[in-house]
N, C-alpha and C positions, 0 to 999 in steps of 0.2 A: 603604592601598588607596584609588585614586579612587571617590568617591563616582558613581554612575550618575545619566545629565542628566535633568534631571524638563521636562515642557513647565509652561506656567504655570500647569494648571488641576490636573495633579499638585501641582505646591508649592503655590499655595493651599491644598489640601487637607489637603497635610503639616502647613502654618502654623498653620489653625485647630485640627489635634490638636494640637500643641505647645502651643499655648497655653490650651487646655483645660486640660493639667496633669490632665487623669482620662481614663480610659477613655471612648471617644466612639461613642454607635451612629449607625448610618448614617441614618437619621430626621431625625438631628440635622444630621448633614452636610449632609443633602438639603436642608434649609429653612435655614440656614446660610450655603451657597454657590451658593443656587436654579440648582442643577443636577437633573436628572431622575432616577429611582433605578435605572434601567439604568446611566447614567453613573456615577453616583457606586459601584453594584456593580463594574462593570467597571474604573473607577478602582485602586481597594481592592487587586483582584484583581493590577494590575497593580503596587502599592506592597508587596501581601506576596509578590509574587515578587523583586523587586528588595532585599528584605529591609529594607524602612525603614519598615514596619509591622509591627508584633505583635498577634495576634489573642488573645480571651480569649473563650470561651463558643462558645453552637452556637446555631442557629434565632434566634427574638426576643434573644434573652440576648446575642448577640455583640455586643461591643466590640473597638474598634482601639487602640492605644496608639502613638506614635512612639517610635524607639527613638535611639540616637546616632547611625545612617549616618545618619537622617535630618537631624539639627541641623548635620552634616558635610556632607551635600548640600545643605543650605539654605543653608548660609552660604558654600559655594563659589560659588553665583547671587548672593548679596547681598556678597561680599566687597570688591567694586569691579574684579576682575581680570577677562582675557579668558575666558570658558565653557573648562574641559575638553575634550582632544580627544573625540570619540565614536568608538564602533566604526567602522573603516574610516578613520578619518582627518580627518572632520567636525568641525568648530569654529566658534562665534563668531567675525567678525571684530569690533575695538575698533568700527567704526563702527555694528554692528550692536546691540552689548552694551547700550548703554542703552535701546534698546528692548525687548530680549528683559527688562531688568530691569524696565522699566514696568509690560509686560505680567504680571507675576506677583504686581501689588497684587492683593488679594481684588476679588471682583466688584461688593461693596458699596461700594467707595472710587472704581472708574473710572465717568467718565462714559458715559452711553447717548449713542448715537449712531447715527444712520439711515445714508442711501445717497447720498451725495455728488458727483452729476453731475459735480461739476467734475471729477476726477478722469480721467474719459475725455475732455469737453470742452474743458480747456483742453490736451491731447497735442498737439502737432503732427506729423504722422508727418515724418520725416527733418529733424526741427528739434529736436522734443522726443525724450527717450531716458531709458528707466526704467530700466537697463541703464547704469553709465558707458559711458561711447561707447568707450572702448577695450577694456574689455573686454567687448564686443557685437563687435567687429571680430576678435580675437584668438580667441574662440570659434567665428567663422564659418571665420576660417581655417584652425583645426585639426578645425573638422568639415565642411567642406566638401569634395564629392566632386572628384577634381581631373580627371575626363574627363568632356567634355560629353556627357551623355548625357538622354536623355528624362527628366521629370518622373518621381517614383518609383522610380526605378531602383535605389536606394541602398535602402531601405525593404524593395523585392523581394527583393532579395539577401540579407538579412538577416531576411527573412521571419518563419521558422520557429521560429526565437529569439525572436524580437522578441515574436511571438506570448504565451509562455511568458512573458517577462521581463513584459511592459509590464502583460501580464493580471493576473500575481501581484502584484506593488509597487503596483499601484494598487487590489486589494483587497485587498490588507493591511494598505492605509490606511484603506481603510473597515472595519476590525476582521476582516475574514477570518479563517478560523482554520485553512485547507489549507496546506501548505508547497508548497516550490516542486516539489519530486516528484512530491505529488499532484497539483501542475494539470500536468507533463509526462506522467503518464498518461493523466489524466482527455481530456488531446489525443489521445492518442494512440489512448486507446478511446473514446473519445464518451460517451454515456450508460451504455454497457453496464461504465463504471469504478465506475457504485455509484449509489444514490437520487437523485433531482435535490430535494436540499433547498436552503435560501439561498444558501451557500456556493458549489453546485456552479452554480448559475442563476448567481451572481454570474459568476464565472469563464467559463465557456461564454458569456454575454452581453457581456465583455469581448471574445473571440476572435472574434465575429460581427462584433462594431463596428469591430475592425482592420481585419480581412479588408475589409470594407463601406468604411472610409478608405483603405485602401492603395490600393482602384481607384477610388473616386470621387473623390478631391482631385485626380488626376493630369489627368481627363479633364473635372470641372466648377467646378474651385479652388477656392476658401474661399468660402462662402455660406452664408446661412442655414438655407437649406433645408436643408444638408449638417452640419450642427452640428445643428440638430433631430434629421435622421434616426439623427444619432451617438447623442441622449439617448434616443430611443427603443427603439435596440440593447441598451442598456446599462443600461435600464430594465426590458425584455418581462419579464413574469410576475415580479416583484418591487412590482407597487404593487396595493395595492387596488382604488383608484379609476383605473378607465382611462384616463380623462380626464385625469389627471396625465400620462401619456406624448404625447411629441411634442406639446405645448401650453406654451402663456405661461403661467404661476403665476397662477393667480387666488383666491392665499390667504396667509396669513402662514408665513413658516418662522421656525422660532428655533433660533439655532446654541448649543451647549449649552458650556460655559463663556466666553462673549462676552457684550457688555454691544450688539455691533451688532444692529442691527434691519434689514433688507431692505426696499426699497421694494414697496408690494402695490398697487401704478399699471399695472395690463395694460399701459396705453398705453405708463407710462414705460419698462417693461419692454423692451417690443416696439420702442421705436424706439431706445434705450441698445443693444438687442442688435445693430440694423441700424448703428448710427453707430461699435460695436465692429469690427464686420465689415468696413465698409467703410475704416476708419484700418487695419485690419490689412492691408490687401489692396494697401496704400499705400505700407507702410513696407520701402527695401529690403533691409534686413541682416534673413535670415530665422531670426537669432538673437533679435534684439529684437523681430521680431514673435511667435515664440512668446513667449519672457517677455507680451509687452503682452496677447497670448490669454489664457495661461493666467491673470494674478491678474485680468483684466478678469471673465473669464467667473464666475472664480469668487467675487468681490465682488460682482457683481450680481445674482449666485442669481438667475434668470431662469424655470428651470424648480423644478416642487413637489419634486421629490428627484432625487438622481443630479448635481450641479451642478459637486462637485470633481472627479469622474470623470470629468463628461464636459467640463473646463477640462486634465483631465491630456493626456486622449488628442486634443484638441482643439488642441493645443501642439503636436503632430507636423507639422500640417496645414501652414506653412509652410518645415519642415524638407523634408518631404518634395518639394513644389513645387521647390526647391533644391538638392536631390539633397545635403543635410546628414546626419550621423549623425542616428536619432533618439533619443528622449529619451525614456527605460525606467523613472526612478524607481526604478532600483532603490539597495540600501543606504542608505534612508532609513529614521529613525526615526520613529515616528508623533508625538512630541512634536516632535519638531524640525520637521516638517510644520505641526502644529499653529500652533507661533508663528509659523512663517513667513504663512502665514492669518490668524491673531489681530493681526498686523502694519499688514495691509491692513485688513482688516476693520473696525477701530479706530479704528486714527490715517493710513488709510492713506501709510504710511514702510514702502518697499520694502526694506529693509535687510537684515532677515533672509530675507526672500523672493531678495533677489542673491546672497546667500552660498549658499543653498541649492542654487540652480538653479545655478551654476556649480560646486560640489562633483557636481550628480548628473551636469549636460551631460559634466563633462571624464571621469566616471566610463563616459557610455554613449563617448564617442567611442574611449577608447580599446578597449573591449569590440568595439565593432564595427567598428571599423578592423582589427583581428586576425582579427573574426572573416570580415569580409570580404574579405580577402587569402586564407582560407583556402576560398574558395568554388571551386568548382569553374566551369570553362569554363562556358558558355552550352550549352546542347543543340546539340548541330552540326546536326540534323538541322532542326530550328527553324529556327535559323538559315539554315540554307540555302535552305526552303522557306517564308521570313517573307513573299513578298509570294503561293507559290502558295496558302498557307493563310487568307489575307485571300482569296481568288479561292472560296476550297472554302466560307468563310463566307456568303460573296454568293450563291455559286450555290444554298443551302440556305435560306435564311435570308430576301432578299430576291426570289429566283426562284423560292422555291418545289419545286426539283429535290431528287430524293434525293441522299446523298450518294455512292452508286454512281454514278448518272448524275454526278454534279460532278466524280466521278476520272477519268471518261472524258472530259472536255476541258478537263486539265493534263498538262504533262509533267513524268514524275515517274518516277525510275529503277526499276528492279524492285526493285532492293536495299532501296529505302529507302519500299516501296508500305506494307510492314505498320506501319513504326512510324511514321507521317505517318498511315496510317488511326487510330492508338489516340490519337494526338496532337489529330486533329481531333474523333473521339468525346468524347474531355476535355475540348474546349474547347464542346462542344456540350453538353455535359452540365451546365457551369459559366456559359454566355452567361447573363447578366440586364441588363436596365435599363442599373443603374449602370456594368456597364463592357462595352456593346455598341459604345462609340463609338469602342474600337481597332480596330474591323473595319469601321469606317464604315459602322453599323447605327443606324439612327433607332431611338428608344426604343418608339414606339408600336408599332412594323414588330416591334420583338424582342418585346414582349409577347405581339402578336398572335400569334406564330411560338410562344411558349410557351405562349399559353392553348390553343392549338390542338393540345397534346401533344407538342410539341417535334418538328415529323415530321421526318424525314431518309432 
C-alpha cells in the first residue's frame, strides 16, 4: 500500500516520534518542534487518521507512538525518488523534490530567515518569469477565452460554481471543516442553513469577496485599494481587533511550522504591496501574473490575518481582466499547499509552488471549459434591451425619475414590458459602488441614490 504524502511539518513530527523510540506526549512535541498546541493537536489528529500514529491513554496521560506506515512514509520522502502520486493525480516534479526534501529537516536544523525585498525587486515584468516562460504561454493558451468579449465575462459565466468551488478549497485550506455540500446549501439558503459560527463566517465571507472581485476587477483592475477591500470581505466578524481589517500589519505574525519571520516595517509593508501591484498590472501573460500575485502576496503577509486567502482569491484578478479560466484550488491537499508556501517562505525557490499551480490551473481550465460550454444562451431579453436598460438606469438613478415614468420614454414591446420591468428591479436592487460604472453611474451619484433609500 502507498504510504499517504505527509507536508514537512507532518514528517518532522512523525521523525521526532520515531526517534523518541517511547511514547511521546504532545507537551513534548510542543517544545520540541516550537509549534503552537492547536497546531501540534490538529497535526496528531490528522496523523491518527491517516493511520501512522497510535494513540495510548485519555486526558493528560495520552501518548502517541509511530507505527511502520509511518517509517514507510518517511522513507518514501527521504528515499531519493520522485514524491508518490497523490489523490487526483498530483506529484512532485524531479526539479522540485529536493526542495520539498529540504523543507522536512526539523525546524531546529533550518535557518531563520526574514522578508527578502529582493525577490519582488529584482522581477522585471515581461523580462523576468517565475513561471518557465513556456509553460506561462501554454497555460494561457488553454485557458484563455477564445472570443473577445468584455473583461469578466468568463468569470460571469461560470459564476455560480466558481462561487461554491473557490469558497470551499480555499477554506479548507485554512482547516475548514464544512464539505462541499454544505457550503452548496449554506448558498443556497444563506443563514437560515444553520448557526453562523467560524466555519459558516468563513465561507459566507469568501462568497462576498467573489461576488465584490467578479464586478470590481472588471470596471477598476488591479489596485490596492481592490485587494485591501478583498482582505476586508474575507476578514468581517472573524478578527478581534477591528483594526486588523482593511489595514497594513502593524504587528508580528508567526507562521507555524516555518523558520520565516515577516517584515513588521508598515512602511515596508505598504510600498512592497504598491510595487507588487504595480509589476502585476505590467506583466502581459495573465497566467504569470497571477502566479507572480499569488506567492507575492502571500510572502509578504502584509495584512495581520487572512494573507493566503486573500493571495488565493487575489490570483483570479488577472485571469479575470483576460477573460482566462479562473483558478478554484480545488483537489488540493493542505500539505501539498503547505510546502508549496514553506518553499517561498524559506528559500524563496518557486518550484513546488509551479508544480502546484499548474496541477490545480489545468485542473480549473478543464472543469470550466465543460462547464462553460454547458451555459446556456445569454438572456434574449437582456440582450436585446442592453442599451434601453442603461437608459432605464440613467433615467432613475442619475435624473432622479421613477422607474414608471423611465418606461414611459423607451420603446419597449408589450410582450416583453413585464420581464424588462423584474430585470430592471434586479438590477436596481443589486446597483452599488463597486459596479455602478457598467451603467455609466458616478460612484458618488449611486450612493447618494442609495442612501436616499434607493427611490425609483
Amino acid at each position: 500500500m502507498t504510504p499517504p504524502p505527509l507536508s514537512p511539518r507532518h514528517a518532522a513530527l512523525l521523525r521526532h516520534v520515531l526517534d523518541s523510540g517511547a511514547p511521546v506526549a504532545p507537551s513534548a512535541l510542543e517544545q520540541a518542534l516550537q509549534v503552537s498546541r492547536p497546531t501540534i493537536n490538529r497535526d496528531l489528529r490528522d496523523l491518527l487518521a491517516a493511520r501512522l500514529l497510535d494513540k495510548q491513554g485519555d486526558g493528560r496521560s495520552t501518548r502517541y507512538l509511530a507505527n511502520a506506515a509511518a517509517e514507510a512514509a518517511l522513507g518514501a520522502l527521504t528515499s531519493g525518488s520522485p514524491s508518490p502520486a497523490r489523490s487526483g493525480g498530483f506529484q512532485w516534479s524531479a526539479a522540485a523534490h529536493p526542495l520539498v526534501e529540504a523543507l522536512l529537516a526539523p525546524l531546529g536544523t533550518r535557518t531563520p530567515v526574514g522578508y527578502d525585498s529582493g525577490f519582488v525587486n529584482s522581477y522585471i515584468p515581461n523580462q523576468s518569469s517565475l513561471l518557465p516562460p513556456k509553460l506561462a504561454t501554454d497555460l494561457h493558451n488553454a485557458g484563455r477565452s477564445q472570443n473577445q468579449q468584455p473583461a469578466g465575462t468568463y468569470a460571469r459565466e461560470v459564476l455560480e460554481q466558481l462561487l461554491i468551488d473557490l469558497s470551499w478549497s480555499s477554506s479548507r485550506l485554512e482547516g475548514n471543516s464544512k464539505s462541499l455540500l454544505d457550503t452548496k446549501e449554506l448558498f443556497e439558503l444563506g443563514q437560515q442553513a444553520g448557526p453562523l459560527d467560524e466555519d459558516t463566517l468563513m465561507l459566507l465571507n469568501h462568497k462576498s469577496a467573489i461576488e465584490f472581485m467578479v464586478d470590481a476587477v472588471p470596471t477598476e483592475g488591479i489596485t490596492v485599494p481592490v485587494i485591501v477591500d478583498l482582505q476586508t470581505k474575507l476578514m468581517r466578524d472573524l478578527l478581534r481587533d477591528a483594526r486588523d481589517i482593511g489595514s497594513i500589519r502593524r504587528r508580528v505574525v508567526n507562521i507555524d511550522g516555518s523558520v520565516y519571520t515577516p517584515s513588521i516595517i508598515p512602511s515596508l509593508l505598504e510600498d512592497t504591496l504598491n510595487a507588487i501591484v504595480n509589476k502585476v498590472r505590467s506583466i502581459r501573460n495573465p497566467v504569470e501574473a497571477a502566479f507572480f500575485l499569488w506567492v507575492n502576496l502571500a510572502y509578504l503577509q502584509p495584512f495581520a490575518d487572512g494573507n493566503k486567502r486573500t493571495s488565493r482569491l487575489s490570483a483570479n484578478m488577472p485571469l479575470m481582466l483576460y477573460n482566462c479560466a479562473p483558478l478554484s484550488f480545488l483537489d488540493v491537499e493542505r500539505s501539498d499547499y503547505a510546502t508549496a508556501m514553506l518553499g517561498i517562505y524559506e528559500q524563496r525557490n518557486v518550484a513546488a509552488a509551479v508544480d502546484l499551480f499548474e496541477f490545480i490551473y489545468r485542473r480549473s481550465i478543464q472543469k470550466y471549459s465543460v462547464l462553460r460550454a454547458s451555459v446556456a444562451a445569454p438572456d434574449p431579453i437582456r440582450t436585446k434591451y442592453r442599451q434601453t436598460l442603461n437608459e432605464l438606469m440613467q433615467f432613475v438613478v442619475f435624473h432622479g425619475r421613477t422607474l414608471d415614468a423611465a418606461f414611459s420614454e423607451v420603446h419597449i414591446d408589450v410582450a416583453d414590458s413585464v420581464a424588462l420591468r423584474l430585470i430592471a428591479n434586479t438590477e436596481l436592487d443589486q446597483l452599488e459602488q463597486h459596479n455602478c460604472a457598467r451603467y455609466n453611474l458616478a460612484r458618488g451619484m449611486t450612493q447618494r441614490w442609495i442612501d436616499a433609500g434607493r427611490r425609483r
